[in-house]
VOGU-3710 file (C-alpha; in Angstrom, 3 decimals, decimal comma):
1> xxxxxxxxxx> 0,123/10,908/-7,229  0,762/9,572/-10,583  2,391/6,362/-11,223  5,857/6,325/-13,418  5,904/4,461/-16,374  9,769/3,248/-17,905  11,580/6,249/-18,748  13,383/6,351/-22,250  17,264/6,254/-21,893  19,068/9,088/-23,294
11> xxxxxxxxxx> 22,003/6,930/-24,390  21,678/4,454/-27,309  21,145/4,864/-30,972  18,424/6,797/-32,221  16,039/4,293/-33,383  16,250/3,125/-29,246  15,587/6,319/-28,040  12,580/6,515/-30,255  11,147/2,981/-29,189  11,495/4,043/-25,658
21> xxxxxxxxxx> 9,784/7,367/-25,857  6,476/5,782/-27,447  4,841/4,678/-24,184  5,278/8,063/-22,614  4,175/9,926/-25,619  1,064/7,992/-26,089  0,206/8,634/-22,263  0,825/12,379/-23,042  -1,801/12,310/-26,061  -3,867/10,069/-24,268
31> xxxxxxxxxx> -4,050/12,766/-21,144  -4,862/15,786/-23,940  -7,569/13,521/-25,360  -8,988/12,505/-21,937  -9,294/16,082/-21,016  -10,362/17,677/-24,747  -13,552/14,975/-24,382  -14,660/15,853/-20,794  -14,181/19,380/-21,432  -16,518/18,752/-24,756
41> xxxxxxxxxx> -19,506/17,135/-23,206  -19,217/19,703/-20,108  -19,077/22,757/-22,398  -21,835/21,201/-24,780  -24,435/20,483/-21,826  -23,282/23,993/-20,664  -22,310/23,460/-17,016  -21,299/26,602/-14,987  -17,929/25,186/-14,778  -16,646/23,042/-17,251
51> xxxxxxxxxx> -13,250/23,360/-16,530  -13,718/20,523/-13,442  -14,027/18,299/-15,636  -11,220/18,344/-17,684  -9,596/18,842/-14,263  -10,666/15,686/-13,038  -9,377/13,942/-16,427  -6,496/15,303/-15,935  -6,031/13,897/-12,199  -7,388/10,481/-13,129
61> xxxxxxxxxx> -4,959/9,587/-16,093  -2,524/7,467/-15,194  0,368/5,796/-16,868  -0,712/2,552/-16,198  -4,532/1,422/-17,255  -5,221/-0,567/-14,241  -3,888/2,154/-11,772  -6,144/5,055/-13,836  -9,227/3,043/-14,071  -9,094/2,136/-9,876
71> xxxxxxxxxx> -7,890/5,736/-9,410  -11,399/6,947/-11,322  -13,440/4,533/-9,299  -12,438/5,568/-5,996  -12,239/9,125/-7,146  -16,310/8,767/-7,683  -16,696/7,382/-4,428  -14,644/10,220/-2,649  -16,710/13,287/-4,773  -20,287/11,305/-3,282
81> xxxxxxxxxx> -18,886/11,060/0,156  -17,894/14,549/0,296  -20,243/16,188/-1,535  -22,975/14,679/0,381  -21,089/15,640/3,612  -21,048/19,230/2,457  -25,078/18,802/2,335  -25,132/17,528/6,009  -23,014/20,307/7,029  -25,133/22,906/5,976
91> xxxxxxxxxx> -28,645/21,519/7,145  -26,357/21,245/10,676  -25,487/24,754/10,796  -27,274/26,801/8,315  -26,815/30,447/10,434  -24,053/28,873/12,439  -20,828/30,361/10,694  -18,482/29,188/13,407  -19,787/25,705/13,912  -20,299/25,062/10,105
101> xxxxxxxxxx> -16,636/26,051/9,599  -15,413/24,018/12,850  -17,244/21,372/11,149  -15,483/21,306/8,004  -11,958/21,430/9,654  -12,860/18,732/11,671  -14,046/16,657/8,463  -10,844/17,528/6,918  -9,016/15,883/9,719  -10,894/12,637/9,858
111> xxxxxxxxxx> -10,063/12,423/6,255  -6,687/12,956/7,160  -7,047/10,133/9,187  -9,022/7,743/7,013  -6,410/8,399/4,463  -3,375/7,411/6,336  -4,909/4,842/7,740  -6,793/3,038/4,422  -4,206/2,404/1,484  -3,046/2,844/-2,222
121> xxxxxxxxxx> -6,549/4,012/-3,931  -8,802/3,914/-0,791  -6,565/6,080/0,477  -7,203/8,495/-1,941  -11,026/8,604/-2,389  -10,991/9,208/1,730  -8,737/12,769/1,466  -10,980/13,344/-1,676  -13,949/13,252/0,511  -11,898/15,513/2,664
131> xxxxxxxxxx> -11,117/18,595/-0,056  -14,005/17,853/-2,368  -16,460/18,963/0,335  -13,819/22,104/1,192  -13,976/22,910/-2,667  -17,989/23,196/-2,717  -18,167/24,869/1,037  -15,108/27,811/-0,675  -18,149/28,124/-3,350  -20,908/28,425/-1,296
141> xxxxxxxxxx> -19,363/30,655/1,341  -20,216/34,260/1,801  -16,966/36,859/1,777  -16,963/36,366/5,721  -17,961/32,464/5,974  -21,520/31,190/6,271  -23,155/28,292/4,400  -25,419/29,145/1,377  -29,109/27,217/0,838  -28,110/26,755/-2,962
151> xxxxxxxxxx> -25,333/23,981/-1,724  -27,261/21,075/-2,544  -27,337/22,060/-6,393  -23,753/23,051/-6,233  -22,692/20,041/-4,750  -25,100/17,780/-7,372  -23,187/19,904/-10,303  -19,792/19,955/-8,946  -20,122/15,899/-8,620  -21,278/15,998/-12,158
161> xxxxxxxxxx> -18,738/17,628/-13,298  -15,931/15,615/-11,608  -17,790/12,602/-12,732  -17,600/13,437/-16,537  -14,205/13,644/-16,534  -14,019/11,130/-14,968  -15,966/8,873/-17,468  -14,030/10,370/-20,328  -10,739/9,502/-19,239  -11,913/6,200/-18,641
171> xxxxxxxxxx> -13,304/5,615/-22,298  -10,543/7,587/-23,399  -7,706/5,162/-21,342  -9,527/2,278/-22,014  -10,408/2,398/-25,897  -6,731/2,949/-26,532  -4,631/0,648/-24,231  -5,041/-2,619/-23,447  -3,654/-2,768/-20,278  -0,900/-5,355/-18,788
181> xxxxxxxxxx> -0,654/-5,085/-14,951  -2,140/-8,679/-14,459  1,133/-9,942/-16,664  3,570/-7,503/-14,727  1,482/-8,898/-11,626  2,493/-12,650/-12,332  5,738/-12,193/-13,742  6,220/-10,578/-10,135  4,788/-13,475/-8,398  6,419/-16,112/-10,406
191> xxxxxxxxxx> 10,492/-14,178/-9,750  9,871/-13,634/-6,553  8,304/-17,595/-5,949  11,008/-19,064/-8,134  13,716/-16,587/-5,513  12,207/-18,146/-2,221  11,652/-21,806/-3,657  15,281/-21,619/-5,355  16,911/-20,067/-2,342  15,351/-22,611/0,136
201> xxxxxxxxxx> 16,615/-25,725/-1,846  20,196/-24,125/-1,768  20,269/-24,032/1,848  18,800/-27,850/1,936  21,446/-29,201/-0,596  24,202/-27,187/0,323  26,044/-28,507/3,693  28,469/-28,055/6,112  30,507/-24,293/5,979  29,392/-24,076/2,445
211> xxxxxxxxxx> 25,757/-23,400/3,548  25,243/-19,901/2,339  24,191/-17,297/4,673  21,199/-16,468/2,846  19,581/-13,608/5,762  20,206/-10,943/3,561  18,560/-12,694/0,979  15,401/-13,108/2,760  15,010/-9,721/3,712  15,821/-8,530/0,677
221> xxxxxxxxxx> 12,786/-10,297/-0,204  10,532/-9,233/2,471  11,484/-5,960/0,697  9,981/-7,076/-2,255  6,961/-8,784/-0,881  6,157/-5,323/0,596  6,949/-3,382/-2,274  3,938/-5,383/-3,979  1,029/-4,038/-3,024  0,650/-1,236/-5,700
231> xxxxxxxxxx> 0,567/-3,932/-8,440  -1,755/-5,453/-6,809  -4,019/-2,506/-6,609  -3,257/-1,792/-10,516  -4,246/-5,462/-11,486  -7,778/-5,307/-9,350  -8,080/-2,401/-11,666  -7,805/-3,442/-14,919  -10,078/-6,669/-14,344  -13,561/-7,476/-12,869
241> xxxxxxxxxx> -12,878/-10,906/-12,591  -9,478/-10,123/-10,773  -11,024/-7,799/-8,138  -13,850/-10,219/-7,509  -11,001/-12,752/-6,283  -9,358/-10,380/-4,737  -9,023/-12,425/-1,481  -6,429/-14,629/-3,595  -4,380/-12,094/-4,636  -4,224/-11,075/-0,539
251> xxxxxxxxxx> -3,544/-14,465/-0,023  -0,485/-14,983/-2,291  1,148/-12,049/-0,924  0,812/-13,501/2,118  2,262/-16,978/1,092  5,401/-15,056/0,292  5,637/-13,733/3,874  4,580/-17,535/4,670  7,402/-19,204/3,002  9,996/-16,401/4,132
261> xxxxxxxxxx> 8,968/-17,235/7,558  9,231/-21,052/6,968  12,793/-20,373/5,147  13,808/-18,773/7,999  12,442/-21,284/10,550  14,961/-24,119/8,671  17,556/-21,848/8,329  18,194/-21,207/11,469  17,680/-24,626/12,487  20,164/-25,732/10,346
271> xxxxxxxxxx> 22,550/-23,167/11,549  22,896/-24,537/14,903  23,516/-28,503/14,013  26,557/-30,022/13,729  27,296/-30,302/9,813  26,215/-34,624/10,468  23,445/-33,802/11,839  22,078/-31,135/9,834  23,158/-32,882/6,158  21,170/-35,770/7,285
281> xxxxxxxxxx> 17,915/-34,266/8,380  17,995/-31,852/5,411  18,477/-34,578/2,676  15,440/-36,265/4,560  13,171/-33,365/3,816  14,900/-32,511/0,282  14,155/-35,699/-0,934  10,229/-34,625/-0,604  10,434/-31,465/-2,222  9,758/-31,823/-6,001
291> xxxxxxxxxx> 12,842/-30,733/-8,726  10,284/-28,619/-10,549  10,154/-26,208/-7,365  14,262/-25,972/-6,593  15,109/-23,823/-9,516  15,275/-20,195/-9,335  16,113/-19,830/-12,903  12,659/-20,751/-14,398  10,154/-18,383/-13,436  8,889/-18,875/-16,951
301> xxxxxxxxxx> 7,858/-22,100/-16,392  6,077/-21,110/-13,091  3,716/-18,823/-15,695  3,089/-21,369/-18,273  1,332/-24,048/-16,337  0,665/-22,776/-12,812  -1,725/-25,628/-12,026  0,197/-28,450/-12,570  3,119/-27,004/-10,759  0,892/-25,922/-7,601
311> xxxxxxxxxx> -0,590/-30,038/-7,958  2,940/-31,070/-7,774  3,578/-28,456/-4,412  0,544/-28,921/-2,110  1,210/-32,798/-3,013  4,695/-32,159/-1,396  3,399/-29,967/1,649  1,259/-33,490/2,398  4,394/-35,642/2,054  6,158/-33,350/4,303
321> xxxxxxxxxx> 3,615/-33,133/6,706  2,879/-36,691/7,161  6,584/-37,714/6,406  7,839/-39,866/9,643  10,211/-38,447/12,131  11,493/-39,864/15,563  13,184/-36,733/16,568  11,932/-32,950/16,896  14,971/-31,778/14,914  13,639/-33,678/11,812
331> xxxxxxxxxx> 9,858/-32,893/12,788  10,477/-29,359/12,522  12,605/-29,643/9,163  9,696/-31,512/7,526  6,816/-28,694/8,999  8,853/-25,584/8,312  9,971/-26,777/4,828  5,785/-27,637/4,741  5,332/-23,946/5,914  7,394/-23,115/3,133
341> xxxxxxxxxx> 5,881/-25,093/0,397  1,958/-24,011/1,428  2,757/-19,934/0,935  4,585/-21,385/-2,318  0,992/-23,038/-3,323  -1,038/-19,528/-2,189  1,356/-17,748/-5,041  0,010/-20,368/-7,204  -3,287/-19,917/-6,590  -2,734/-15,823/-7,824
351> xxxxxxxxxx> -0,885/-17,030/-10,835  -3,732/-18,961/-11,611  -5,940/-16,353/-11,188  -3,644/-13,924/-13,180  -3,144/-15,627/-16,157  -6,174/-17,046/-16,776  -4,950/-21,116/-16,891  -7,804/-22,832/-18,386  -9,801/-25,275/-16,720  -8,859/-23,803/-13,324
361> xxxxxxxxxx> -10,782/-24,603/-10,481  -11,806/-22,010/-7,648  -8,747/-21,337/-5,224  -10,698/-18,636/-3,389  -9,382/-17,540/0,563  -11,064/-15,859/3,301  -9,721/-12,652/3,216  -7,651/-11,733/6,681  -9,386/-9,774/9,556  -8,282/-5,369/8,798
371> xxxxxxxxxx> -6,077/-4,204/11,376  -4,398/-1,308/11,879  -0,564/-1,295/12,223  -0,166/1,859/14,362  -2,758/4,349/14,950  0,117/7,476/15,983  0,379/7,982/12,438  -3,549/8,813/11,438  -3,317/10,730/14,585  -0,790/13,355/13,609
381> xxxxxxxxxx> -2,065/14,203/10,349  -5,425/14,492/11,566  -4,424/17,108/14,262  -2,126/18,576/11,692  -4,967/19,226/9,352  -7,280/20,026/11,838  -5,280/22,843/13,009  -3,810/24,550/9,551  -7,434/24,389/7,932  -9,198/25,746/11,472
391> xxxxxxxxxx> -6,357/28,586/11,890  -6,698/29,439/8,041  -10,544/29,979/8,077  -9,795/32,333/11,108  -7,198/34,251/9,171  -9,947/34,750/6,115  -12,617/35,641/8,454  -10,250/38,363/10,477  -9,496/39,302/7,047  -12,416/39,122/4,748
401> xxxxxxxxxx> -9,915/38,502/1,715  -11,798/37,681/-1,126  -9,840/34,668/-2,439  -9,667/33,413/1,270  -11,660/30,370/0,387  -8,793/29,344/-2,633  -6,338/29,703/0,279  -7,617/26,840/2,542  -9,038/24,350/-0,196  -5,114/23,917/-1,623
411> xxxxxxxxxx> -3,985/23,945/1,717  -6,817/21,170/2,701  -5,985/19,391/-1,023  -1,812/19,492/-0,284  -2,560/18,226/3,292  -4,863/15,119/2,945  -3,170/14,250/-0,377  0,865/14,049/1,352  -0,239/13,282/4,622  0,035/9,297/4,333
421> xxxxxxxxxx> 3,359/10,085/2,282  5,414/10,317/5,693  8,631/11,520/5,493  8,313/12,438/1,608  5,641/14,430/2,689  7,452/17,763/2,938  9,450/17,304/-0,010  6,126/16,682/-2,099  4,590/19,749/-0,967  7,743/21,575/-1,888
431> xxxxxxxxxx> 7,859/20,140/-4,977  4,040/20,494/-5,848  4,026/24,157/-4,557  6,890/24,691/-7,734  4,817/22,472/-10,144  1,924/25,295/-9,108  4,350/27,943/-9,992  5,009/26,993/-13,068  1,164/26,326/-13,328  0,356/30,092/-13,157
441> xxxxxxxxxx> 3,029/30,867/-15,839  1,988/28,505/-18,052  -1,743/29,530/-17,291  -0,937/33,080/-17,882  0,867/33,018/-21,170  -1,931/30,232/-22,439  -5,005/32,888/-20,924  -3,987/36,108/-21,756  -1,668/35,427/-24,732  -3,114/32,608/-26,712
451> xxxxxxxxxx> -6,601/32,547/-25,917  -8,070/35,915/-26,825  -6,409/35,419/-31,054  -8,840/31,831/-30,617  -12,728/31,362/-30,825  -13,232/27,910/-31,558  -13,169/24,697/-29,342  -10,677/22,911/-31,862  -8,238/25,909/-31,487  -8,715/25,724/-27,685
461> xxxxxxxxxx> -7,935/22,286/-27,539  -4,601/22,966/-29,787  -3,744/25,668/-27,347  -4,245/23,381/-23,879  -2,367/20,736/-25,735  1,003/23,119/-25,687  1,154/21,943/-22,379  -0,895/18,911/-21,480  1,049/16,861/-24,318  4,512/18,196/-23,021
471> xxxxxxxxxx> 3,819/17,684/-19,198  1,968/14,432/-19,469  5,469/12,945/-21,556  7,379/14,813/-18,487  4,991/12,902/-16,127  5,160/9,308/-17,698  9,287/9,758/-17,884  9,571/10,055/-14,308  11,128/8,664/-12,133  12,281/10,692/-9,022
481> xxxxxxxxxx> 8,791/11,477/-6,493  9,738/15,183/-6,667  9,817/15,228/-10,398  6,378/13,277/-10,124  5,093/15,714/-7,917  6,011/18,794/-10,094  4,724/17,649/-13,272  1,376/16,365/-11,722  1,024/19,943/-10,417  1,832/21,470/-14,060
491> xxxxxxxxxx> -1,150/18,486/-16,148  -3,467/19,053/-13,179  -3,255/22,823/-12,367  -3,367/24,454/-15,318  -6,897/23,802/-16,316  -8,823/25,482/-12,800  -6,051/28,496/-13,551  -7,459/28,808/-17,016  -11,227/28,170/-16,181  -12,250/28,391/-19,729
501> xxxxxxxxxx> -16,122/29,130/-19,940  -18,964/29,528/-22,444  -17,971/32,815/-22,223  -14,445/33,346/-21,424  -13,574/36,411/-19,180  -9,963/37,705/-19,364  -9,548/39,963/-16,024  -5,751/39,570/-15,003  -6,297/41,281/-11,404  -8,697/37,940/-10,631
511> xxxxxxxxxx> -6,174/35,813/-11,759  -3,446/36,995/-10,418  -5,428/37,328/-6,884  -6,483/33,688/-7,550  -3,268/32,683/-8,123  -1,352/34,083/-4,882  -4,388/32,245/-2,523  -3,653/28,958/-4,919  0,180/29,907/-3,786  -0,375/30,595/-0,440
521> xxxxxxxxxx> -2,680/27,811/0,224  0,260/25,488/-1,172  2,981/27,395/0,990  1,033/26,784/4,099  0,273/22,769/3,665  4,722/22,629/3,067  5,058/24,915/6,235  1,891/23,072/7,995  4,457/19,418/7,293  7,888/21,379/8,515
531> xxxxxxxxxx> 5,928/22,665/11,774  4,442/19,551/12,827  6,484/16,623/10,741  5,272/13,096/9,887  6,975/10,325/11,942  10,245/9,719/11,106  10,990/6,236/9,516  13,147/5,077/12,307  10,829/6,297/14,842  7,979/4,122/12,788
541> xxxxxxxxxx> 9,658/1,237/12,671  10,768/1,222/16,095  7,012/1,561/16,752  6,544/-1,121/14,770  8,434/-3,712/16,426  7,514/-2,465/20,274  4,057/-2,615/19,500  4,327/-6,287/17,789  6,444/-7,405/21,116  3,685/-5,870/23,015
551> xxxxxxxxxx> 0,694/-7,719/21,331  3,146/-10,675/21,046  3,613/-10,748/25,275  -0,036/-9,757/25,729  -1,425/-12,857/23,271  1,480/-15,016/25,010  -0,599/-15,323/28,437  -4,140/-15,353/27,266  -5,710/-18,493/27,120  -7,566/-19,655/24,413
561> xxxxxxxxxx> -5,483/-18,248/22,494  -6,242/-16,319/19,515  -6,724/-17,612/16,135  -3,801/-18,363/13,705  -5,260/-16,165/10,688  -5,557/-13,055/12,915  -2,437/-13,078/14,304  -0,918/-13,735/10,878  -3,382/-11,016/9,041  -2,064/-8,388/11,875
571> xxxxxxxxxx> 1,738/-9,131/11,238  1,177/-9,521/7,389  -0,183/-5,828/7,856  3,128/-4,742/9,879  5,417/-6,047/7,319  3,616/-4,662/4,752  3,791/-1,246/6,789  7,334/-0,814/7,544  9,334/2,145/6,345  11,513/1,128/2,978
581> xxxxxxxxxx> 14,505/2,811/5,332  13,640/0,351/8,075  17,039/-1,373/8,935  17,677/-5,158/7,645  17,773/-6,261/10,987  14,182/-5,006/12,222  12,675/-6,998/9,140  14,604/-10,073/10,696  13,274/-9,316/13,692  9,594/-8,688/12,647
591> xxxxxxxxxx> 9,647/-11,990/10,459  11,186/-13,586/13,766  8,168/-12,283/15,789  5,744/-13,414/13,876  7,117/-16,607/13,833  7,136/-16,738/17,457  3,505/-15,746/17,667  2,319/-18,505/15,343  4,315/-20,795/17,110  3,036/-20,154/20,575
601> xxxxxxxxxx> -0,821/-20,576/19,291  -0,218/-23,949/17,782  1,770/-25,362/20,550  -1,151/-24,632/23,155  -3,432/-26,300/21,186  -0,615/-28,792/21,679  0,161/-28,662/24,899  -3,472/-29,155/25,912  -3,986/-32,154/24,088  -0,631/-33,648/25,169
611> xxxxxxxxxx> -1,701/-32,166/29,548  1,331/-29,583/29,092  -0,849/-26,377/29,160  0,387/-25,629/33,231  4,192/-25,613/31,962  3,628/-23,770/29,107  1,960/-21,207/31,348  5,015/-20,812/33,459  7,426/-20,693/30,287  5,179/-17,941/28,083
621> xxxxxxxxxx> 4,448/-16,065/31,994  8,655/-15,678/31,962  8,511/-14,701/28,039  5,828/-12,270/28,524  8,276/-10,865/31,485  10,708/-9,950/29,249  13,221/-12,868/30,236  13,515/-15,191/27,310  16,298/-16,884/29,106  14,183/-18,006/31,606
631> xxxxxxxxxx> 11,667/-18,807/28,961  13,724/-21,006/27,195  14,821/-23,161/30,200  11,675/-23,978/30,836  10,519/-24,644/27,461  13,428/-26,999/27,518  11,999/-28,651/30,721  8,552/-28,846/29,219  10,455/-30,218/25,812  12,192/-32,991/28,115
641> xxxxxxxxxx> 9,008/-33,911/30,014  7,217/-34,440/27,041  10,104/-36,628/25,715  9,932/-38,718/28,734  6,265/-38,849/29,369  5,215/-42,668/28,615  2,114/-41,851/26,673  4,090/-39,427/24,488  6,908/-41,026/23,868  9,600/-40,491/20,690
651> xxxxxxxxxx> 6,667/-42,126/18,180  3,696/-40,206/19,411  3,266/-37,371/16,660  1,725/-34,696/18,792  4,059/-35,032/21,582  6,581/-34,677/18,616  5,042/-31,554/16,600  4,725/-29,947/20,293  8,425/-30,767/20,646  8,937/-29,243/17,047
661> xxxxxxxxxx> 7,440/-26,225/17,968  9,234/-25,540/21,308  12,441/-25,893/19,341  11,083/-22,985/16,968  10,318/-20,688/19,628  13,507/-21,398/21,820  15,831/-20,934/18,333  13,726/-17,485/17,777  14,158/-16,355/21,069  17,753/-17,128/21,314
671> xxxxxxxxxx> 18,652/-15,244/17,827  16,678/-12,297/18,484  16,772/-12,253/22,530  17,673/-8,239/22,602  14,560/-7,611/20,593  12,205/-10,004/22,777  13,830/-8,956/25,859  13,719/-5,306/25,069  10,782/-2,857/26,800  8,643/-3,359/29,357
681> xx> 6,707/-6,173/30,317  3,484/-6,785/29,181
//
């Protein structure tokens, strides 16, 4: 789907209104222009079908330069993948009508799955692969199903096609805007840094009952965090040098979740002192945390000089780290507020990288290990497309209706495109199945009533742009997914309707024929999404969190344990994956797991340094039980042995950071001990 751009408001003076409605109506123009060009060169090398690549210009134009120019990449890769599938289909089955078609559903449904389970842009190149390679089968098909030996020049022309309009919306977009998603990128960064940096100093410097409760303010910006991984996928667009680094930009996401986890580490810690106790622990660590890094108001700043300001923080995560401390209470202040600091110097490092700061140096990061955040998902569109594409080739078969083939290419295309949508899938077919209504009208008055009065390619390009220019403003103004959907039916639809030639052909019985399969194919995907539904949001995020406590309980009792990064990189990946209806509670208690997790693989490196690793066993055994009561006794018994222990006494900084940890996990558990106690044991 398209991306909105800012919508001009209908209130204000005139001159307002006027200044608002420029970005949209350059996108509009910009679309017309994109698709004039790639139908030009595809008319004047005479392809067979010239109209797929204005079609494909029309599809890749985007609002937003970065998003269009990653959108056309990835659209390339999808039109090889399944175009060359197509090829390996038929040279499987040649005379094998039934298997070749089995085939083809079944490639439609692992693109189904790719696509829910890959993201943003990747997502979309995998269902690509999926309907491009039903578009070329539809046109090498016999009335009654059957691959044809000409497929491998179809599919070489067909990839041409979508490839040329691809290329011309890309000179097109590129040659008149000069992008900006790196600066929307780092502003981003920089508000939502200043939030977490500003936010954690208030609830150091501000004591007793006037310590603000600032939990809905952290989730609110887990929110946030989440919400950022579209502008991240626009920035690696617009910039070579952006999405060769792209490791960093991974990496400064992840800070944020870092530094929310670390906020909510001292938080809660501070929550459950006496006011004495707590004022004097958290001056202690204040006092090492720089005043350039406690204001929320200057995000500004945090743009103009990056470097110095990231100097100034990873100086303070070494103060806090090494700062002294003869209690855990204070050990765990200074490492959390550390915790918090380091994901503050990762959002640095992106900033860096986004605005260019001269004489940077190279903050690159090993990119986290993939993971999957719940396969169920992938699973149910894949048997949902699997099924409607399988049970409509039967129904054109049984049938032998002519347009058949239209039929189950929109139903593949509606499908593999919504299918990662969830819930708003549904709603987006509806909404796309109208856009294709108005499609056909729109095609119909343009074919039959404007087209046969006009003989020139300049007068054709006047009479596409009655539409394109109106639809692509409609598009940019957006804001609502159904509108989005709709209007991205009307700019994309319109052109294969048409299917302007060399020599045009003006038979209404084929159109109209064409345009009830289009119709039908589109009414099918909606019905295919009512009959067999997308996970719910609740029912994803409650999958969410049982399969985190299950991985957290399973990783809890195997020794070694697993690496930091990995469990990080898998939990980064389930924040980033929960539902934007998920309650504010199963964020807190998602953040709280992960903090768990981390904290359970440093302390065993811990406890086997400090000879601790048998009553650690006994306390994570209870944990991974589903008792955290009995858990936290006896990390309190392991917490008093090692305070006692004469070669780890009070001053003995392992012993200490062990201690430190213990009183992490044990504050965790306690909060959230509903959540961890919840299910079955592992």
């Amino acid at each position: 789907m398209h991306t909105s751009a800012v919508s001009p408001r209908l209130s204000g003076t005139l001159p307002e209104a006027l200044t608002a409605a420029g970005p949209p109506l350059l996108f509009a123009l910009r679309l017309w222009a994109s698709v004039c060009l790639a139908l030009f060169v595809a008319f004047w090398i005479e392809l067979d079908n010239p109209y797929w690549a204005g079609t494909s210009a029309a599809v890749v134009c985007q609002p937003q330069l970065g998003a269009a120019l990653r959108k056309g990449w990835f659209r390339m890769i999808g039109t090889v993948v399944g175009a060359t599938m197509i090829v390996v289909l038929t040279a499987w089955f040649p005379q094998d009508r039934i298997g070749f078609l089995g085939l083809l559903a079944l490639w439609c449904a692992i693109c189904a799955f790719l696509a829910t389970v890959l993201h943003n842009f990747a997502s979309y190149a995998a269902a690509l692969s999926g309907y491009t390679a039903a578009i070329i089968a539809a046109n090498t098909l016999g009335a009654t199903g059957g691959a044809s030996p000409d497929v491998f020049m179809l599919a070489v022309f067909r990839a041409s096609e979508i490839c040329i309009g691809i290329v011309c919306a890309g000179i097109v977009l590129a040659g008149t805007d000069l992008g900006g998603a790196q600066r929307r990128l780092a502003a981003s960064f920089a508000d939502l840094a200043a939030a977490v940096a500003g936010g954690f100093a208030r609830t150091l410097e501000v004591g007793g009952p006037q310590r603000p409760d600032t939990q809905t303010v952290r989730r609110d910006l887990v929110r946030r965090v989440i919400a950022l991984e579209p502008a991240v996928d626009q920035a690696l667009g617009e910039s070579s040098h952006v999405r060769y680094h792209a490791a960093t930009l991974q990496a400064a996401v992840h800070g944020l979740f870092r530094a929310l986890d670390g906020w909510r580490g001292v938080a809660t810690h501070l929550g459950r002192l006496s006011d004495d106790t707590s004022g004097q622990g958290a001056e202690t660590v204040l006092r090492a945390i720089p005043a350039e890094l406690r204001s929320a108001d200057t995000p500004a700043r945090w743009l103009a000089d990056p470097i110095a300001l990231r100097r100034v923080c990873a100086e303070a995560v070494h103060r806090l780290l090494a700062l002294p401390a003869r209690a855990p209470s204070l050990r765990l202040l200074a490492d959390e507020s550390a915790k918090v600091l380091d994901g503050i110097v990762r959002v640095f490092d992106g900033l860096t990288l986004l605005v260019d700061a001269p004489d940077r140096h190279s903050f690159d990061h090993c990119g986290f290990r993939p993971s999957v955040p719940d396969w169920l998902p992938a699973l149910v569109n894949a048997a949902r497309a699997f099924v409607t594409i399988a049970a409509l080739e039967l129904f054109w078969i049984a049938t032998a209706w002519p347009n058949g083939t239209a039929t189950f290419v929109f139903s593949a295309i509606v499908l593999l495109l919504l299918s990662p949508r969830g819930d708003l899938a549904y709603r987006g077919a509806v909404a796309f199945a109208l856009g294709i209504a108005v499609a056909v009208v729109i095609a119909a008055i343009i074919k039959f009533a404007v087209l046969p009065a006009f003989e020139t390619f300049p007068a054709f390009c006047l009479a596409i742009g009655l539409y394109l220019v109106p639809a692509g403003f409609a598009l940019a103004c957006s804001r609502q997914p159904a509108a989005i959907a709709v209007f991205t039916a009307i700019s994309v639809n319109v052109m294969p309707l048409l299917a302007p030639t060399n020599q045009m052909t003006y038979n209404t019985t084929q159109f109209y024929n064409l345009a009830l399969a289009i119709a039908a194919g589109c009414g099918v995907g909606a019905l295919a999404f009512r009959l067999l539904p997308p996970l719910s949001p609740a029912l994803r995020a409650r999958r969410l969190l049982s399969l985190t406590l299950r991985d957290l309980r399973g990783r809890a009792i195997v020794v070694p344990p697993a690496r930091l990064e990995d469990w990080e990189g898998r939990m980064y990946g389930r924040l980033a994956a929960l539902p934007d209806q998920a309650e504010p509670l199963q964020r807190a208690q998602l953040l709280a797991a992960l903090s768990v997790g981390s904290e359970i693989i440093q302390l065993r490196h811990l406890a086997a340094r400090g000879g601790a690793a048998t009553e650690l066993d006994a306390a994570l055994a209870a944990f991974a039980q589903g008792n955290s009561a009995i858990a936290i006794a006896r990390l309190r018994q392991l917490d008093r042995r090692l305070a006692s222990a004469p070669d780890a006494g009070a001053d003995d900084a392992t012993a200490l950071r062990a201690r430190a940890r213990i009183l992490v996990i044990c504050e965790a558990l306690s909060e959230h001990a509903s959540y961890f106690d919840g299910g079955a044991p592992a």
